[in-house]
N, C-alpha and C positions, 0 to 999 in steps of 0.2 A: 660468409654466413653459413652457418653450419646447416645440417638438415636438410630436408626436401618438399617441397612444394606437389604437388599432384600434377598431373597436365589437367584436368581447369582450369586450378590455379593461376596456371602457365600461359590460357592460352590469348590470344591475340586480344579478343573483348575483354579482356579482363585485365585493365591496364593497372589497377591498383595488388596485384594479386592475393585476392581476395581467396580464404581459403575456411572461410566458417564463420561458426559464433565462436569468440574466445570465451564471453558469458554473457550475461543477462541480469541488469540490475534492478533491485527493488529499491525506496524508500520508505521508511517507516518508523514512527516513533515507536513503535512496540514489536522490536523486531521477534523477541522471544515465540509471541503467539504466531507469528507470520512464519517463525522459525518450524513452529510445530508443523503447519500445513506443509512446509517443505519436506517434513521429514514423515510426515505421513506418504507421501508421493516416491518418497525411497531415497531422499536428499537426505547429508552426513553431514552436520557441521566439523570441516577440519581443521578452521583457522579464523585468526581473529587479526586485526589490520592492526600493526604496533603503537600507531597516535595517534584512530580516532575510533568511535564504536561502530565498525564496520565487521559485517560478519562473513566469510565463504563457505555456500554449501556445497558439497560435490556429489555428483553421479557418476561413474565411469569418466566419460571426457566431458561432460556438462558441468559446468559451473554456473553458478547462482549468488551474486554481490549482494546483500542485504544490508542498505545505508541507513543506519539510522544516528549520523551525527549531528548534533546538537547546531550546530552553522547551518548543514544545510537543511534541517526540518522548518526549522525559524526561518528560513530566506522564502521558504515554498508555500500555498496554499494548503498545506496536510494539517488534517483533522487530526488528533491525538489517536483515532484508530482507522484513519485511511490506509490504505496501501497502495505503491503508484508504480508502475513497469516506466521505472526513470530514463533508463539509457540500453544500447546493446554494441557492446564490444568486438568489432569486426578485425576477426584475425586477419593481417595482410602478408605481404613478405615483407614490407619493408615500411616501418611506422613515421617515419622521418618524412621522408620521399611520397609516401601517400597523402599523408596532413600537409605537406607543402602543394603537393596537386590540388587537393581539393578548396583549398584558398586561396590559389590560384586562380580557379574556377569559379568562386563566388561562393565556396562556405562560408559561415561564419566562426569562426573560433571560440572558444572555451578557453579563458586563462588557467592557468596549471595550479592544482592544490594541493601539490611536491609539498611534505614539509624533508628537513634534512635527511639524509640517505633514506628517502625515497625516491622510486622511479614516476617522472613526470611521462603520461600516459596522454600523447594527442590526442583531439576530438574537435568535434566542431559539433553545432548545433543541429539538432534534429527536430521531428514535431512539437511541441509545446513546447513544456521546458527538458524535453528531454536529449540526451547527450550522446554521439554518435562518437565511442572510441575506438582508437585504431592501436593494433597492439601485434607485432611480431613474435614469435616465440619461438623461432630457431636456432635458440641458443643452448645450453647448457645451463643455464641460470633463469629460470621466467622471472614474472616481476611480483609471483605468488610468493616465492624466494626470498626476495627482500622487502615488499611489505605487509607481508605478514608473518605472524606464530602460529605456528603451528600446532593443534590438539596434542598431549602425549596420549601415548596411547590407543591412538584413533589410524585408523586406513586411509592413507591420504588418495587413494586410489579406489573408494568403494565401490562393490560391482552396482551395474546394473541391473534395473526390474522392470521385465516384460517387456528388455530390446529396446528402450527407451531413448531417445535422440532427441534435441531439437527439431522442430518441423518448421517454426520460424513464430512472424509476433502479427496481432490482426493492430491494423491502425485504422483510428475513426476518421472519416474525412469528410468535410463541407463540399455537398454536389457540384460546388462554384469553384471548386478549388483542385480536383481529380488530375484535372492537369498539370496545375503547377506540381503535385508531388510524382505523377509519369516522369518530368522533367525533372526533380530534382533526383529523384533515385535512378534514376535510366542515364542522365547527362554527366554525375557527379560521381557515380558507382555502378555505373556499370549493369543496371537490375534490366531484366525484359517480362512485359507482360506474356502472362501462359494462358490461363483462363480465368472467366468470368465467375466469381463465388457462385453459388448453390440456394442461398438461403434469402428469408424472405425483401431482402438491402441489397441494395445493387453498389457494385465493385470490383475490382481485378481485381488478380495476384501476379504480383512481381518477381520474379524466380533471379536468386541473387545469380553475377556470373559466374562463381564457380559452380551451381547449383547444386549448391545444400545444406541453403533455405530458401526463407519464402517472405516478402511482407506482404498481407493483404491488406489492401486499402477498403473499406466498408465505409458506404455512404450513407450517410443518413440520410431522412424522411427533411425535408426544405425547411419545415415547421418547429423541427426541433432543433435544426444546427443555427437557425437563428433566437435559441433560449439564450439570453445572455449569460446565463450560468456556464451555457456548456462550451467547452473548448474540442477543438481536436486533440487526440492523447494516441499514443500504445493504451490499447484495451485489455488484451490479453496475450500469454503466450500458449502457442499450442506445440505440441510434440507428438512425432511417429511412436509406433509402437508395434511390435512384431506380433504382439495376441492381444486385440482391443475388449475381446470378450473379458479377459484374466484382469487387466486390467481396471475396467469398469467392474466390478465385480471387487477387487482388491481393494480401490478407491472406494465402493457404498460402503464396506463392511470397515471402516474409518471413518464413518462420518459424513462421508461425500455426498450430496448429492446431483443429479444431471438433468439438464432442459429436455425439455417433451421432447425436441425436435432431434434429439440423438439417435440416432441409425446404429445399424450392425457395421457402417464405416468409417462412421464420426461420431464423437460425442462432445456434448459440455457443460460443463460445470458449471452450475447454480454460484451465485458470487460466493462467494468465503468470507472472511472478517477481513474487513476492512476494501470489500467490492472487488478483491480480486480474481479472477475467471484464467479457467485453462481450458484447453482444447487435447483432444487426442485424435489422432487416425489412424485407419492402418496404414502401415510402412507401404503397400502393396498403391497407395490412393496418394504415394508423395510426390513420383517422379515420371 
């Protein structure tokens, strides 16, 4: 295998070697408008998926899947303008070998939506419906390479704005249930609790093992996690940032707006179209 791993990566807890976000996927029937928000935020559409309408935006090393094919909008609960943080793709060393452990283990699997010469991309089942892929990219070829096209004309490499990273994804969780997801991310991958959230929901954060990122688990209020409507889900994604002031500040003057409760450390975003939320902190408040 070509390439190099970090020593996190590498090291002994970290038996999947887990080495990041590969991306982060949305679903949406209206990906265009969802597309805007991303590119307000300083996301580039570079590529489009060769057989289905699947779209990639990029940041620097950030990627961002925007699903909006016709199968799976129809198979899902999505509003004609919802938008849903569906899946997130965990770069490992070795994709084969880590979806064989975790099944091992008691995942449950994802059958493969390969259509011909494309790359079939492991996963198994994560919170709702959404999809926990496993993806190597030590190669000379990623699998951006061969399924998709690519924009002419476009920076398939666009910089970064205001330092920008993944920080990781907040997930909602039934207060009955806190544990079973300790156990599934801590037994199945490796994650350990760091600290207790801040805000007015009680919850950890799970620090992956390579450490860098994060899930936080946010508990609801007893009263509301038994509304029948409501499920647990990925709520939102948050991301570091090396100047949160520029940032926020970038983000109003577009449109944005942020919850009372944002600080000179944290901030967040008022939902968007279609209820989507982002998080920012500073880079200094990740590790």
């Amino acid at each position: 295998m070509s390439g190099s791993i970090d020593h996190a990566a590498g090291s002994s807890a970290n038996v999947l070697g887990m080495d990041g976000l590969e991306f982060v996927e949305y679903a949406t029937a209206n990906p265009e408008a969802f597309g805007a928000i991303l590119e307000n935020i300083g996301f580039v559409l570079v590529a489009r998926h060769r057989s289905r309408r699947v779209f990639l935006y990029r940041q620097g090393t950030m990627n961002i899947v925007v699903d909006a094919d016709p199968d799976v909008i129809a198979s899902s609960t999505l509003q004609p303008d919802d938008v849903a943080l569906s899946a997130l793709a965990f770069r490992v060393a070795d994709a084969r070998n880590a979806y064989q452990r975790l099944v091992a283990n008691g995942a449950w699997p994802i059958p493969s939506r390969a259509e011909a010469m494309e790359l079939n991309i492991p996963g198994v089942h994560g919170v709702g419906d959404s999809i926990l892929y496993l993806v190597d990219r030590y190669h000379d070829i990623s699998f951006y390479d061969v399924d998709f096209n690519f924009e002419p004309n476009v920076d398939r490499n666009p910089p970064v704005q205001h330092g920008l990273e993944f920080r990781g994804v907040v997930q909602t969780a039934d207060t009955r249930r806190t544990d079973v997801w300790f156990d599934f991310y801590g037994q199945l991958f490796g994650f350990t609790p760091t600290t207790t959230n801040s805000d007015d929901s009680y919850g950890a954060v799970l620090s992956s093992p390579c450490g860098k990122f994060e899930v936080e688990l946010l508990e609801l209020p007893e009263d509301f996690a038994r509304d029948p409507h409501w499920d647990e889900a990925f709520t939102r994604l948050v991301f570091s940032t090396t100047d949160l002031a520029a940032t926020v500040a970038s983000l109003r003057s577009k449109g944005f707006e942020f919850d009372s409760r944002s600080t000179t450390t944290a901030a967040l975003t008022r939902s968007v179209r279609g209820g989507a939320q982002f998080g920012f902190v500073n880079r200094d408040r990740q590790r």
